[in-house]
C-alpha positions in Angstrom: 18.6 -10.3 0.1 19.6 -13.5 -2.1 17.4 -16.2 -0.7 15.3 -16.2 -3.4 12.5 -14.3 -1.9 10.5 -11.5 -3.0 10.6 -8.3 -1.0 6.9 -6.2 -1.1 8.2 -3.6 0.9 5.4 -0.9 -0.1 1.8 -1.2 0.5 -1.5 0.5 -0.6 -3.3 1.6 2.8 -7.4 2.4 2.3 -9.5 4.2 5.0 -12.5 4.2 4.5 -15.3 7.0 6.1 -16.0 4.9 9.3 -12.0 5.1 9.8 -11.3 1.1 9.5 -7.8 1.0 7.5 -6.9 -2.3 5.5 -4.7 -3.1 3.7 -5.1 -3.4 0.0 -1.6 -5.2 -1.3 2.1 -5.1 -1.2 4.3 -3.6 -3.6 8.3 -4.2 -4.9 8.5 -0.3 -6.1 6.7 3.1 -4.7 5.8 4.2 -8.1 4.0 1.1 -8.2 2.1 1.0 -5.2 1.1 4.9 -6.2 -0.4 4.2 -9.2 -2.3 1.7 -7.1 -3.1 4.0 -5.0 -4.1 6.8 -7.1 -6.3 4.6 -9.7 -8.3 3.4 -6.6 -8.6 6.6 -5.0 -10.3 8.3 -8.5 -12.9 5.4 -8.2 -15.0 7.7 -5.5 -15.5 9.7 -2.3 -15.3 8.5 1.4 -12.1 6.4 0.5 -8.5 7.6 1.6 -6.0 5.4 0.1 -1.9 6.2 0.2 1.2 4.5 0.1 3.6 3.1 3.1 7.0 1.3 3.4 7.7 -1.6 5.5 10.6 -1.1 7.6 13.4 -3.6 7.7 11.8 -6.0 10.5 8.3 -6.4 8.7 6.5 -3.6 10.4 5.6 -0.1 9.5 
């Protein structure tokens, strides 16, 4: 892609104990959206974060 616009292919995903999901941002790199991930999931119980890729057409 060179049309000057930033690809966020990875987000950060949070459940939380009712079993809403939302999303919590969008990422250039997995290793950065899993540190993300893994700092907010140490924060407490009845939380589920992890990481997922966009495909190629914007949708997971």
């Amino acid at each position: 892609m060179n049309d000057g616009t930033v690809v966020l292919p990875w987000l950060v995903i949070r459940q939380d104990d009712n079993g809403n999901r939302y999303r919590v941002g969008r990422y250039a790199t997995k290793a950065e959206a899993q540190k993300i991930a893994d700092r907010l999931d140490d924060r407490g119980p009845k939380r589920l974060y992890w990481v997922e890729r966009l495909n190629q057409n914007g949708g997971r």
